[in-house]
C-alpha positions in Angstrom: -37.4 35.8 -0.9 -34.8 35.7 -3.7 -35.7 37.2 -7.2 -33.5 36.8 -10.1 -34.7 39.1 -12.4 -33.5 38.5 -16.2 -33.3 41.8 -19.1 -33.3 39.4 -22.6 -31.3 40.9 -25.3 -30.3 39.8 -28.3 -27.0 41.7 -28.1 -26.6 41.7 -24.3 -28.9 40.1 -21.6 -28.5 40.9 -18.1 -29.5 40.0 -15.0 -29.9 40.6 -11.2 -30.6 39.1 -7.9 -32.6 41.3 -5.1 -33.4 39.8 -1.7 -35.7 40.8 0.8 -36.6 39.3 4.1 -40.4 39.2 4.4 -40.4 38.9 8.5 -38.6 41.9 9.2 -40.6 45.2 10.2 -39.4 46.9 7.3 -38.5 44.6 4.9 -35.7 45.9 3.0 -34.2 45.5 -0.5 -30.8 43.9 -1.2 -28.8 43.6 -4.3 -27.0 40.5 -4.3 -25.5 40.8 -7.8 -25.9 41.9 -11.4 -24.3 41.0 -14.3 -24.4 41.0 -18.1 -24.0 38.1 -20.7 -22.7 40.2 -23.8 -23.3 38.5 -27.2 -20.5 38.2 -29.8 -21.9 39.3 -33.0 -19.1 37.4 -34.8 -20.6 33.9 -33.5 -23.8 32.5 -35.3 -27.2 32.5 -33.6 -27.3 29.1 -31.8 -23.7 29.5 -30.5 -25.2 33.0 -28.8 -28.4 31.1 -27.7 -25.8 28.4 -25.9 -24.0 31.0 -24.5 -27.2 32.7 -22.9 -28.4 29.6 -21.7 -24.8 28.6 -20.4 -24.3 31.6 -18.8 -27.7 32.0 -17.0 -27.6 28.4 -15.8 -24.2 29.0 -14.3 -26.2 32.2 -12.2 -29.0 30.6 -11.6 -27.4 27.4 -10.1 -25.0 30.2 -8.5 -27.5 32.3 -6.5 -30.5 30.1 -6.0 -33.3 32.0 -6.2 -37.0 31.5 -5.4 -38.6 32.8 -8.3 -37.2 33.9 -11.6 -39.1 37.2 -12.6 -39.0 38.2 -16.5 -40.1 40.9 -18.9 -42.9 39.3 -21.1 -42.8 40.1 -25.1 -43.3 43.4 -26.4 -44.8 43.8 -29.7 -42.1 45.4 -32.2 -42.3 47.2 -35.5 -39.6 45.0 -36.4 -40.4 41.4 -36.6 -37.2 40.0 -37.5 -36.2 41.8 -33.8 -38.9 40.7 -32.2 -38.3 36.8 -33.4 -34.7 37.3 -32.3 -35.7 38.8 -28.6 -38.4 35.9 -28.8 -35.7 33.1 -28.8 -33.4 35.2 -26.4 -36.2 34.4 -23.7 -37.1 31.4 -24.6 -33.6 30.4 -23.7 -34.0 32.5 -20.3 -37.4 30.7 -20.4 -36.1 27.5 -20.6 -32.9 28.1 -17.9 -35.2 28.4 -15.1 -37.4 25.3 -15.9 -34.3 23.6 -16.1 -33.6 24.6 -12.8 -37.3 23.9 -11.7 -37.8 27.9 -10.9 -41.2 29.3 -10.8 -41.6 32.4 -13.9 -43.4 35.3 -13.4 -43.7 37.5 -16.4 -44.3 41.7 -16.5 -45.1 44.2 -18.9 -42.7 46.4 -19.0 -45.2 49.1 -18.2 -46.0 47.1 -14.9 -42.3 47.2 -14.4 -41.6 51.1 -15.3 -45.4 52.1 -13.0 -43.3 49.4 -9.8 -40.0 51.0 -9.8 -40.4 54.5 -11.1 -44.1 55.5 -10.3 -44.4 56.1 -14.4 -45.0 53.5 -17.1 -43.1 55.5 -19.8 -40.1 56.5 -17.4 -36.9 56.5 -19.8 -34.2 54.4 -19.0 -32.1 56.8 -17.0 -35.2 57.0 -14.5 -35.4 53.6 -14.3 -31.3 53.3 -13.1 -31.9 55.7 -10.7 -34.7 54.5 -9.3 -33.2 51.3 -8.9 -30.3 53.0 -7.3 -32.2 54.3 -4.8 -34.5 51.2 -3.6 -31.4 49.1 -3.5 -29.1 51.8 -1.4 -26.2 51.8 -3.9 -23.9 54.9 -4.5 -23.9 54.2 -8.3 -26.3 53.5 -10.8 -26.3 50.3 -12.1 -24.2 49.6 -15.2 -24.5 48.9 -18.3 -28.7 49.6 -18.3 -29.4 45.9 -18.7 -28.5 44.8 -15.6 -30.5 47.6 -13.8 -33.4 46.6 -16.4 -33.0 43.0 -14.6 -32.8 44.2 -11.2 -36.2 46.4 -11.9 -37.8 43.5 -13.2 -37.0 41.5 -9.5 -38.0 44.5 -7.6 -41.1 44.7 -9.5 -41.9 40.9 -8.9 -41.1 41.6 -4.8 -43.0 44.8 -5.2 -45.8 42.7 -6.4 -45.5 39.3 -4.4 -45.6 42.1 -1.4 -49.2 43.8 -2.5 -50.7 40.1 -2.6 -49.3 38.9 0.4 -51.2 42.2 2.3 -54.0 41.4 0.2 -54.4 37.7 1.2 -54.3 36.8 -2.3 -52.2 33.3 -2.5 -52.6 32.8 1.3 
């Protein structure tokens, strides 16, 4: 299975592709890329939209995933943010039904608890955890590509307990 995980941002929006393969014994994690798409603040709101949507298509039709896994909306004490992240994903939203990809959706609680073991873990936590399930000598850089990667590890994570369970069989 391969997850490509998407970190919406209204000032930068990355994104990641994990792999595992589901028939070995141990199935193991494997980052097959990461990457931001940084937003020019100097360009007006639909040329940034266009550029997340041209960018993420690009990836997308790049690294053919199975699935594209996303964080869903968090509620913000600034609504004028929140609106702005809103039309960030519905771009990232729209990029994978473009491409006819399936769009799973966490919490970002769901996400934190997956990776980390904690739903509150801080953003450090959540790099190095990610570091350590994919095997890479770094952490992940800037934090929202490794945001994107923990959101496909989450959906693997996930796709994993229902499989064992039978659920979907």
């Amino acid at each position: 299975m391969r997850v490509f995980g998407i970190d919406c941002g209204t000032e930068i929006t990355g994104f990641g592709v994990v792999e595992t393969d589901e028939s070995a014994r141990l199935p193991k994690l494997e980052m097959k890329a990461m990457g931001a798409i940084r937003l020019a603040k100097s360009k007006n709101t639909s040329q940034r939209l266009e550029e997340v949507f041209r960018q993420l298509t690009a990836e997308l039709e790049r690294w053919q995933p199975d699935v594209v896994a996303i964080e869903e909306v968090f509620y913000s004490v600034n609504a004028k943010s929140a609106l702005k992240l809103g039309q960030v994903r519905g771009v990232a939203l729209l990029a994978a039904a473009c491409q006819k990809l399936p769009v799973a959706e966490y919490a970002p609680l769901k996400i934190k608890s997956s990776v980390v073991g904690y739903g509150l873990a801080k953003k450090e936590q959540v790099q190095y955890m990610v570091a350590r399930l994919l095997h890479l000598e770094t952490v992940p850089e800037p934090a929202d590509a490794a945001d994107a990667l923990a959101i496909a590890i989450c959906h693997i994570h996930t796709a994993q307990t229902l499989l064992a369970q039978g659920v979907g069989r």
